[in-house]
N, C-alpha and C positions, 0 to 999 in steps of 0.2 A: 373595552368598556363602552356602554352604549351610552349616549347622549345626555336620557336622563339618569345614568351614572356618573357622567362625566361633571355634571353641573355642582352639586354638593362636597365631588372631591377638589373644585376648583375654590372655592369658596373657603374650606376648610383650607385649603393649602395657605391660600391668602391668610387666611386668620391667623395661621399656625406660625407664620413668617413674622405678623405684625404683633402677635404677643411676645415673639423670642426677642424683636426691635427693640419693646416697649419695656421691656425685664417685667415681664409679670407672670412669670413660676412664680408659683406658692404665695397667689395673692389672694385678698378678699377683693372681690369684686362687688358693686352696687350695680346692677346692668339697668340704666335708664329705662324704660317700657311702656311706649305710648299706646301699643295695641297695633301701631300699623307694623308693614308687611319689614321694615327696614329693621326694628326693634327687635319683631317677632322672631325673626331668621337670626340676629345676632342671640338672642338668648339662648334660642336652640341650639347652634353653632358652637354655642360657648358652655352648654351640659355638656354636647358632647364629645367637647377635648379637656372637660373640666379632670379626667383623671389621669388624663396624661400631662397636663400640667400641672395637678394639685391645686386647683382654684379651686374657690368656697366662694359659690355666688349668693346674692341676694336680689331681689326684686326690688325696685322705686317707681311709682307710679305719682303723677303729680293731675290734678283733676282740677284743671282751670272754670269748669263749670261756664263755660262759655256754649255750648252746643245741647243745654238743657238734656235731655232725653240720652241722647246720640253721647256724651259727656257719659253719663253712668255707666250705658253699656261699656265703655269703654274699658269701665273700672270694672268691671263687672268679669267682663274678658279678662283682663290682666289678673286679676286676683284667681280666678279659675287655670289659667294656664301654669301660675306659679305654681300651684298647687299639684296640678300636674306633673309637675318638674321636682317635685319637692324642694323649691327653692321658698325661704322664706319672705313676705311681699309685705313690705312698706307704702302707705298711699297718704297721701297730705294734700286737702283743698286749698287752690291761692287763686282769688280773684282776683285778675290783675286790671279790674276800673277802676277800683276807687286811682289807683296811683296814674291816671289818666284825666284827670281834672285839676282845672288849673289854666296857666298861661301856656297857649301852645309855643311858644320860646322857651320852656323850660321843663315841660310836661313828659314824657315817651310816649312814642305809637304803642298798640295795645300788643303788638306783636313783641316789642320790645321791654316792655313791662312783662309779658309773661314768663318772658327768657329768664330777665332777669330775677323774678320770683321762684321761676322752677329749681335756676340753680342753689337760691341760695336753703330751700328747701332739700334738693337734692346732697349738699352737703350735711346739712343738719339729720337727716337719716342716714348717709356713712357712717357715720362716726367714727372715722381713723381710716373706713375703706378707699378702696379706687373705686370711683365712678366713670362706669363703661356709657357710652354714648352709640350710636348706632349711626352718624355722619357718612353718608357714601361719599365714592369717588363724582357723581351725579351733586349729588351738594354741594360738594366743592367747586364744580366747575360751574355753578350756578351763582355761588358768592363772587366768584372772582368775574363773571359776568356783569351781575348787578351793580360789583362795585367799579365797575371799569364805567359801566354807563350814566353812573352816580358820579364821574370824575374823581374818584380815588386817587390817593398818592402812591407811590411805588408801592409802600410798606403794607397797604391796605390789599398788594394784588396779592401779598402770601397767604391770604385763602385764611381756611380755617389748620391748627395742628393741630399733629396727632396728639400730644400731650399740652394741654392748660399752662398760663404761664406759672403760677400754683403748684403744677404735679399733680393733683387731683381728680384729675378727668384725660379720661384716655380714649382715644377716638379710633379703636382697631380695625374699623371697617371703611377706612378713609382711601381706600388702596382700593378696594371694592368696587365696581360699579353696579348702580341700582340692575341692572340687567341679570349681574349674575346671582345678588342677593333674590329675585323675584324665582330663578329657575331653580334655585336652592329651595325659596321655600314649598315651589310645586314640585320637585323630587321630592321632598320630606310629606308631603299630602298635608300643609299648614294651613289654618285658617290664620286670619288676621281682621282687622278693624282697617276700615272706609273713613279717613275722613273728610266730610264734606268742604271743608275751609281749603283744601288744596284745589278745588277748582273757583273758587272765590274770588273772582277777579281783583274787589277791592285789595288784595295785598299782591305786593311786589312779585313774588315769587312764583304765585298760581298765573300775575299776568305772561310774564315769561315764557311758563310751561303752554300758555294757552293762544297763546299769541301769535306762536309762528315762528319767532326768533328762533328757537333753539333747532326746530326744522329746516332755517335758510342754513344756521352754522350748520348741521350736522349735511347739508346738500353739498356744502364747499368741504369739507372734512368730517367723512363718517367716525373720526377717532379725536373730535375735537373738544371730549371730557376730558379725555386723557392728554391732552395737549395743554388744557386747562388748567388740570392738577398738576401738572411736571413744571406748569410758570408759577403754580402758588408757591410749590417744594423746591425752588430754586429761589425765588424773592425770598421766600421766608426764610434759608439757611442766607443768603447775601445781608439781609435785613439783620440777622441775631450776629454777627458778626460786627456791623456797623455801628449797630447800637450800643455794643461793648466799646468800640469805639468814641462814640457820640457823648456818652456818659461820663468817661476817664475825663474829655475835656470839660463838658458841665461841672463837674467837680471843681476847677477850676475859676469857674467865670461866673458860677450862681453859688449863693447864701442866702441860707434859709435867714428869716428874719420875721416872728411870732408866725402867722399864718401864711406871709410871705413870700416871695426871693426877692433879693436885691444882687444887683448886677455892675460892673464897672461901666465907667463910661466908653472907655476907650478900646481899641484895638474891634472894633465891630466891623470898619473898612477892609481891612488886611482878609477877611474870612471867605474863602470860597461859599459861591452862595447855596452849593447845595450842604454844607457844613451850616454854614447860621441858619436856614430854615429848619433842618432839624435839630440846632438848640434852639431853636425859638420852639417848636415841635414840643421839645422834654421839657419845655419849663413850663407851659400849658397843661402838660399831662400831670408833671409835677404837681398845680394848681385844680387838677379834675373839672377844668373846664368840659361841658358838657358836649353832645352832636351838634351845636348849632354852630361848632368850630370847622371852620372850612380852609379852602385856600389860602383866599382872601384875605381873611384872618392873619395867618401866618404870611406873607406879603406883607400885609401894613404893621404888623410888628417886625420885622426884620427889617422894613425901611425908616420906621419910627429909632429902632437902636443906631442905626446909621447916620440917621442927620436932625434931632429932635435936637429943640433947644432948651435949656431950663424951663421948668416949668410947665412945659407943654405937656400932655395928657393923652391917652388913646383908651377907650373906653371899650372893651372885648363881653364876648358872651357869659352867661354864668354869672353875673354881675360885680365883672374882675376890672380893675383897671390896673393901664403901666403908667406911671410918672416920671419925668427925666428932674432930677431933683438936682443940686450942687454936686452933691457927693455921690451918683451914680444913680443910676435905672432902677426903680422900685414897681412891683408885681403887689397889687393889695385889692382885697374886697373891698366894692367901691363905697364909700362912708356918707355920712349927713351933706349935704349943700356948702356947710360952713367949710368943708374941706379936712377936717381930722378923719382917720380913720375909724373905720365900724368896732362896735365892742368885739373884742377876740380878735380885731385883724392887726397888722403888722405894725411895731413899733415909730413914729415918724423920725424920718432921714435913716440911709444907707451908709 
């Protein structure tokens, strides 16, 4: 097999492996479809093992309208290629500024506002399907980069999975590297969509690629994606074990209480401290405390459960506070001056 034979049956092999993984015979698929080179190659890829697996795709297209002009074509592309494919193509506009105004303490990056619009968009046109995502082995090893230099906590280094905690969203191409998806789509003679934002310094992501970094790691380790992805796929199965763990004892040691937890007082000394920062960890998430939740954070509430005395108070992001009451450790939105709590939050005393 020559070369560029070689490339398409690599790819497909991959894919073929990560849907048997994934148990997705004889599924409806949503396949995500930005236009670029990653999406483009996974749709193709996935017609054509669509009959030997019995999948029934569909096309989602999500049109942030951020890139004016360059934005349509986009749409424009994807809608043409569906068509192509005789796959049916869903597209839904979400501009994600408005939800970027406000206090930058509580706001989201525009990057993160969009994510969050596309998916919840992206569900809303399933409706009952899997939603395919086109994630490489190159993204992964990019998140677990960014989040390393962001000072991330272990659980942050398991990357992105292949499946949502949901089930919803399936990420087949995470085994992949952008390498082999690109020579897959020049085997196939694919066109795809340019987007200008990934050389766009102002976000994280484009600084990295353009930076250097990822040229010094790949000088000390030409295999250093894949070295990347195998610490997210080891944190992440270490992590989903632990948290089954972590949980059994929260159950234990936190109650809900109206909006909520309240806590004992006691027995917080006795805990290994990588044990109490991740309860301190689940009762935060519990609360959906926002990203302005850091280390830090978790440090002064784990030290606050340990030697707080009546009364005393720790005021956290989100506009959450913990109270050390008589009767035990109370988690509540923080309320009026007078000291009672906010309409809808937790009932007073534990």
């Amino acid at each position: 097999m020559t070369a560029r034979g070689a490339a398409p049956a690599r790819l497909l092999a991959q894919l073929r492996e990560s849907l048997d993984a994934l148990s997705l015979r004889r599924q409806r698929l949503l396949v995500a479809v930005s236009g670029g080179v990653d999406s483009t190659a996974l749709l193709h890829a996935l017609s054509e093992l669509a009959p030997e697996f019995e999948l029934l795709l569909e096309v989602g297209h999500i049109n942030h309208g951020l890139r004016g002009a360059e934005s349509a074509g986009d749409e424009r592309f994807v809608r043409d290629l569906a068509g192509q494919l005789g796959a049916p193509c869903q597209v839904r506009r979400a501009d994600p500024r408005p939800l970027c105004i406000g206090s930058s303490r509580t706001r989201p990056t525009l990057q993160e506002a969009a994510r969050r619009l596309r998916y919840e968009a992206l569900l809303q046109m399933a409706q009952g399907a899997l939603i395919a995502t086109a994630h490489t082995q190159d993204d992964q090893a990019e998140t677990v980069l960014l989040r390393l230099l962001r000072g991330a906590g272990p659980d942050a280094m398991g990357g992105i999975p292949e499946r949502g905690r949901e089930g919803r969203v399936v990420r087949p191409l995470l085994g992949a590297s952008r390498a082999d998806v690109l020579h897959y789509a020049q085997a196939r003679g694919l066109a795809w969509r340019e987007d200008s934002s990934n050389r766009n310094a102002a976000f994280a992501r484009a600084r990295l690629r353009l930076g250097g970094l990822a040229e010094l790691a790949e000088s000390l380790n030409p295999a250093w994606r894949r070295a990347a992805a195998n610490l997210a796929e080891a944190q992440r199965r270490e992590s989903e074990w632990i948290e089954a763990l972590v949980a059994q004892e929260a159950k234990q040691r936190f109650t809900r209480s109206g909006a909520g937890l309240c806590a004992p007082r006691k027995g917080w000394d006795e805990l290994p401290e990588g044990l109490l920062r991740r309860l301190v960890h689940f009762a935060l998430r519990e609360l959906a405390v926002g990203r302005d939740l850091s280390r830090v954070h978790i440090l002064r509430v784990a030290a606050f459960l340990r030697g707080a005395r009546t009364g005393a108070r720790l005021e956290l992001p989100g506009g959450l506070l913990l109270r050390c009451e008589r009767g035990g450790f109370r988690f509540l939105r923080a309320g009026p001056p007078d000291g009672r709590s906010a309409p809808g939050g937790a009932p007073e005393g534990c």
